[in-house]
C-alpha positions as CSV (number, residue, x, y, z in Angstrom):
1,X,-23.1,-15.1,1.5
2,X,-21.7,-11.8,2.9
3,X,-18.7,-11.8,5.3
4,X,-17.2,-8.6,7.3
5,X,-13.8,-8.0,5.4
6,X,-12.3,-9.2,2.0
7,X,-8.4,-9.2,2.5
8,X,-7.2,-8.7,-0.9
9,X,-3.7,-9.8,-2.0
10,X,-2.0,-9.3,-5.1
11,X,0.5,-11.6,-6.1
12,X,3.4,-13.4,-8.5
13,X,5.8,-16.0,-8.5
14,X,6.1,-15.5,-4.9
15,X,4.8,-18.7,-3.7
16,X,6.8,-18.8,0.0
17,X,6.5,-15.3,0.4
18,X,2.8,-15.8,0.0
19,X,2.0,-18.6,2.3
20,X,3.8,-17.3,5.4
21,X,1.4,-14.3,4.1
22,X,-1.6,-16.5,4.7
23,X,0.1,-18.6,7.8
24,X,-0.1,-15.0,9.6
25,X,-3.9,-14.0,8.4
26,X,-4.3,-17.9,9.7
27,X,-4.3,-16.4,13.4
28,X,-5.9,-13.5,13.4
29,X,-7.9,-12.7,16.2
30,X,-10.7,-11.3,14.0
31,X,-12.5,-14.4,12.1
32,X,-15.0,-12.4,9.9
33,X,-13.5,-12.9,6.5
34,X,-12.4,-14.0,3.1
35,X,-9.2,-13.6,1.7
36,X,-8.5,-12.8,-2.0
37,X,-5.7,-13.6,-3.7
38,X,-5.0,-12.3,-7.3
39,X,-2.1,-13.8,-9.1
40,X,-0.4,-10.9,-11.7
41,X,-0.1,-13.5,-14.6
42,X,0.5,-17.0,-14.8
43,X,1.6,-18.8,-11.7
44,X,1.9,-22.1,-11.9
45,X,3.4,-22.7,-8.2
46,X,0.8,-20.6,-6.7
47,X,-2.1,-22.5,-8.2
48,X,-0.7,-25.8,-7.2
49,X,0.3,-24.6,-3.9
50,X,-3.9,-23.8,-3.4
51,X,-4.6,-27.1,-5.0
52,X,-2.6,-28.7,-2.4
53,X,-3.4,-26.7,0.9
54,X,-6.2,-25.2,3.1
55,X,-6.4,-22.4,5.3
56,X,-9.3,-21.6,8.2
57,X,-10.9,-19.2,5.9
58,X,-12.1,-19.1,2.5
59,X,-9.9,-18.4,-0.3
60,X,-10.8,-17.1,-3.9
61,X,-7.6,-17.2,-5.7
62,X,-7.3,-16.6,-9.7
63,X,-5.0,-15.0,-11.8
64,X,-5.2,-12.0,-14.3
65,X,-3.2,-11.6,-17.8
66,X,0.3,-9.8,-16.7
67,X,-0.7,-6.0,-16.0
68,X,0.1,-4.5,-12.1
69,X,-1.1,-4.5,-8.9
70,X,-3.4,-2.2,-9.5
71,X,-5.5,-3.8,-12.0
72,X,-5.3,-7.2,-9.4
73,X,-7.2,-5.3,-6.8
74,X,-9.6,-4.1,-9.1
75,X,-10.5,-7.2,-10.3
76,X,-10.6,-8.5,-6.7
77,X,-13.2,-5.8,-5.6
78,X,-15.4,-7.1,-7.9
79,X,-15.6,-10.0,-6.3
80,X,-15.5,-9.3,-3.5
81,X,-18.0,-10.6,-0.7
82,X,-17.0,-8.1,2.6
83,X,-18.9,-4.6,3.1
84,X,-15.0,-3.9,4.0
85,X,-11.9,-4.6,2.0
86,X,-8.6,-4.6,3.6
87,X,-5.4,-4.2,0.9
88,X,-2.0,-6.0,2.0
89,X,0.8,-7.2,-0.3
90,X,1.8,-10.8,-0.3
91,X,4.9,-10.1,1.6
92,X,3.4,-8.0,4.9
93,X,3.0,-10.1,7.0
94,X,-0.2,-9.2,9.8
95,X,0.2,-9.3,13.2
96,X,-2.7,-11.4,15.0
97,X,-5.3,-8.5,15.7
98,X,-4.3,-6.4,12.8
99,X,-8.1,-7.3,10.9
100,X,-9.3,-6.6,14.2
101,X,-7.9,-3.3,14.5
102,X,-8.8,-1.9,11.6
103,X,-12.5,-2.9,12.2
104,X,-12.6,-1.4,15.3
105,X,-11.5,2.0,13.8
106,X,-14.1,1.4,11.8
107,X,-16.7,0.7,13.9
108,X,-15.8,3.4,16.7
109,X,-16.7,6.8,16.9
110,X,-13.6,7.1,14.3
111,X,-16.2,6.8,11.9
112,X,-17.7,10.1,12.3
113,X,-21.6,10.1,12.7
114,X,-23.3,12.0,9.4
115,X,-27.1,11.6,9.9
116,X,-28.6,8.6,10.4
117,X,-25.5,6.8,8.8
118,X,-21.6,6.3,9.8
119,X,-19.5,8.2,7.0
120,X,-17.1,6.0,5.3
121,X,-13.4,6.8,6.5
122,X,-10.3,4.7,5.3
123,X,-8.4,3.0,8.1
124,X,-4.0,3.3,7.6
125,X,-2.2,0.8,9.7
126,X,1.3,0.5,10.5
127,X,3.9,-0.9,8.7
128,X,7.2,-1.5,9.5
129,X,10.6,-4.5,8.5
130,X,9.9,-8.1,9.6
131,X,12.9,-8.0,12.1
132,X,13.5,-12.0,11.0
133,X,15.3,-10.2,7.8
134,X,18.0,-8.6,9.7
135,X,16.7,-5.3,7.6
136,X,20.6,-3.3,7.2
137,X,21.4,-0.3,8.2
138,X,20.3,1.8,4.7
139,X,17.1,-0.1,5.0
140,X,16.4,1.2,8.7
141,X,17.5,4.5,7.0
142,X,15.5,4.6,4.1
143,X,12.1,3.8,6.8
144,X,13.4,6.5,9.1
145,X,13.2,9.6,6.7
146,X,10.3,8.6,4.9
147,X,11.9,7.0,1.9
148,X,10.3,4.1,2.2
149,X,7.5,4.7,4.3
150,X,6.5,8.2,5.6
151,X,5.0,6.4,9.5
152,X,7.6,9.4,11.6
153,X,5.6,12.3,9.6
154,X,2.5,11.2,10.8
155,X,3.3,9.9,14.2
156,X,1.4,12.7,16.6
157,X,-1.8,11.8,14.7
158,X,-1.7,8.0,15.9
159,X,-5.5,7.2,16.8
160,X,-6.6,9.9,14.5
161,X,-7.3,12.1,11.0
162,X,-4.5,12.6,9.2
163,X,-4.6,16.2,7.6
164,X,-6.7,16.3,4.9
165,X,-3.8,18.7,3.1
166,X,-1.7,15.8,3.1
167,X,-3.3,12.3,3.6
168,X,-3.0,11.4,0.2
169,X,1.1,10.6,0.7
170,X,-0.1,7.8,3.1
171,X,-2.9,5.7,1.5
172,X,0.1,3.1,1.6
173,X,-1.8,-0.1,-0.4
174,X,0.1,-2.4,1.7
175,X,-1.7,-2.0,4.9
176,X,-4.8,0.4,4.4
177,X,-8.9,-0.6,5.2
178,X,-11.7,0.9,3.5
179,X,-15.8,0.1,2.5
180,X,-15.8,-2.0,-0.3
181,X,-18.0,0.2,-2.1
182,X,-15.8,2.7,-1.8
183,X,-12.9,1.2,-3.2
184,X,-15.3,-0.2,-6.2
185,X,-16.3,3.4,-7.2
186,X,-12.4,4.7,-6.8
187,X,-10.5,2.1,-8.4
188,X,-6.7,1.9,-9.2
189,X,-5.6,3.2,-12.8
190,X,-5.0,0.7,-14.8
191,X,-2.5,2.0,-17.5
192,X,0.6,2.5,-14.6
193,X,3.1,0.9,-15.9
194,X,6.0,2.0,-13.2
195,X,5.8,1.3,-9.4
196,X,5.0,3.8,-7.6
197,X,3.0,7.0,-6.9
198,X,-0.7,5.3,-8.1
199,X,-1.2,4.3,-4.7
200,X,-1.0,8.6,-3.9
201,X,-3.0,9.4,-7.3
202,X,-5.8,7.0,-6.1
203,X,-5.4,9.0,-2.6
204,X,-5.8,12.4,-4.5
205,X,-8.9,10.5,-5.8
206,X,-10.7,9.5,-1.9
207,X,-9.8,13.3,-1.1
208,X,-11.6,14.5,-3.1
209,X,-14.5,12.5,-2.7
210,X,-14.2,13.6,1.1
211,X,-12.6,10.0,2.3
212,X,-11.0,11.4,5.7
213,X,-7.7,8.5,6.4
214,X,-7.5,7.5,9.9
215,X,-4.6,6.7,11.4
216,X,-4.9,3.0,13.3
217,X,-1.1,2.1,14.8
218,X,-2.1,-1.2,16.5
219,X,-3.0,-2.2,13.2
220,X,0.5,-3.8,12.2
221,X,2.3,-5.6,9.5
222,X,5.7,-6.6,9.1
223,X,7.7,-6.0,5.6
224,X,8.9,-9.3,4.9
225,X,11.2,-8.3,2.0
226,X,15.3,-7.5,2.2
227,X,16.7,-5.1,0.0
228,X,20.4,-4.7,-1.0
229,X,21.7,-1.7,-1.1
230,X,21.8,-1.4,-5.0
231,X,17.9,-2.3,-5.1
232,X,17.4,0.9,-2.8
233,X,19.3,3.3,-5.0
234,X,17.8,2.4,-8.3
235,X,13.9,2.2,-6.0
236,X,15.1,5.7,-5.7
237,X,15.2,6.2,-9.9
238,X,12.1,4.6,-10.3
239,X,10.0,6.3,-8.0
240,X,11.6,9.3,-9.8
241,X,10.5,8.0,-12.9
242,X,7.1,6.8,-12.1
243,X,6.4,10.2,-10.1
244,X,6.6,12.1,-13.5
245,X,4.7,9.4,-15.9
246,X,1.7,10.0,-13.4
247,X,2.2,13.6,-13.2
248,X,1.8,13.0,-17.2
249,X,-1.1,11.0,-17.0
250,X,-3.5,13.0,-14.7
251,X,-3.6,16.5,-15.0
252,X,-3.0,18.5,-12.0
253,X,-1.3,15.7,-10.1
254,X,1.9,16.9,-8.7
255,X,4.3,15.1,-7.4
256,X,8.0,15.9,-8.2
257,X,9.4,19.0,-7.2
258,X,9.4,22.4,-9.2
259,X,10.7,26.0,-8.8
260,X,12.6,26.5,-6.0
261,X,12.4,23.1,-4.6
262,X,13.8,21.9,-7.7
263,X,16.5,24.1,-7.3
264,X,16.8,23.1,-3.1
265,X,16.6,19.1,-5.1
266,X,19.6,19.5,-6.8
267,X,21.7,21.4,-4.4
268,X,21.1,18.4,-1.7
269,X,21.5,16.0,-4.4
270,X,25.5,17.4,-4.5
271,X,26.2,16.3,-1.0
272,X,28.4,13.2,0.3
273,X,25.2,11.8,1.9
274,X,22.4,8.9,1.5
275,X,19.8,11.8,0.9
276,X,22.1,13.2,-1.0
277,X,22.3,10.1,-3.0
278,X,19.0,9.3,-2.7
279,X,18.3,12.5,-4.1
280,X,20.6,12.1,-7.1
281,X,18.9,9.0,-8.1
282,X,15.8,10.5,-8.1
283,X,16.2,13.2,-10.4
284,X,17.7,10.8,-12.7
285,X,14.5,9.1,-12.9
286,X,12.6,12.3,-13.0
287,X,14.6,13.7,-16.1
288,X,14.6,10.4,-17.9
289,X,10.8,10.6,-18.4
290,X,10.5,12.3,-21.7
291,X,8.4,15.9,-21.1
């Protein structure tokens, strides 16, 4: 049996987290779907926690030898039953006509007639802090200048194509709609080791097989996860870090900064400021990844 939308969720040892998760997906407007949950590793909680509840949907859940995200949505495609998949993380939590949303996009003229057949488009919502956090004031920072998320670079292109040029910085895996089939032939590299950056590689990846990313605001989910201020700096490092283990990995990705942006990098990165900082940390994590 074929349903509308596959909401797939990677998971671990974030049994809570992940059933206010599902509590939200529990009133969505839309009704069309399953929901797949794939735990990262051994979870004993989260199994019990599905042998003990139900949800008005159906749930696969099953669990994967420790690896990454990555590899859990790739084995979740594949068993997937949607013509649609919909990639959250167990702590966004969706706002009640977030699914339907990003089907409409999908289904509107948004979805640019080619022939006789729609072309497939990927649909970004929007993601922001779950206000019940109390997110600080370096958190509201870090969303503000793109740090964290990137939404005020893209605002003017709300209801619409991002620029091809640069769409690949926003195929944000924590809030993004696409055809199944789509995501089955462009999966997620699955020798990351580092958070961050595979989520832009795999957006290099729909590029260039002509994937336009529509850009669905009324879509939302809220980021149900505080940071202290230390976890922020040293997110900083490893995005540094991870930035030039892909760069390693796939040739012509490029994603840390060279010639005289380098140069513009470490001059900012000298300044009394949180970019400045921010900056600092980065480079450290850039420059601790052997060449």
């Amino acid at each position: 049996m074929t349903t509308k939308l596959s909401i797939i969720i990677p998971t671990y040892n974030r049994t809570n987290i992940l059933r206010n998760c599902l509590d939200c997906i529990a009133n969505q407007t839309f009704k069309d779907f399953e929901v797949i949950v794939v735990s990262d590793g051994p979870d004993e909680k989260t199994a019990e926690m599905f042998q003990g509840l139900e949800w008005p949907f159906e749930i696969q859940y099953f669990s994967i030898p420790k690896s990454q995200q990555g590899v859990c949505r790739n084995r979740a495609v594949e068993k997937a039953k949607g013509e649609y998949v919909l990639l959250i993380g167990d702590d966004f939590f969706l706002a009640p006509d977030a699914c339907e949303s990003h089907m409409r996009a999908h289904e509107s003229e948004a979805a640019r007639e080619e022939g006789d057949s729609k072309r497939p488009i990927a649909v970004l919502g929007f993601s922001t802090w779950d206000p019940s956090i109390n997110p600080t004031s370096l958190m509201r920072w870090i969303e503000s200048n793109g740090i964290q998320f990137g939404y005020p670079k893209i605002k003017k292109y709300e209801q619409d194509f991002i620029p091809e040029d640069i769409q690949h910085f926003f195929t944000y895996t924590s809030n993004i709609s696409l055809p199944a089939k789509v995501l089955y032939q462009n999966k997620f590299l699955e020798d990351v080791s580092m958070y961050g950056w595979e989520d832009m590689e795999w957006g290099l990846r729909l590029k260039e097989e002509e994937i336009d990313l529509f850009y669905e605001p009324g879509a939302k989910a809220y980021h149900h996860h505080p940071f202290t201020n230390r976890e922020i700096w040293e997110r900083s490092r490893l995005i540094g870090a991870s930035a030039k283990e892909i760069e390693k990995m796939v040739p012509g990705a490029s994603f840390t900064p060279k010639g005289f942006k380098l140069i513009a990098y470490f001059l900012n990165a000298l300044l009394p400021t949180r970019m400045g900082k921010h900056r600092r940390q980065f480079l450290k994590g850039i420059f601790s990844v052997s060449s």
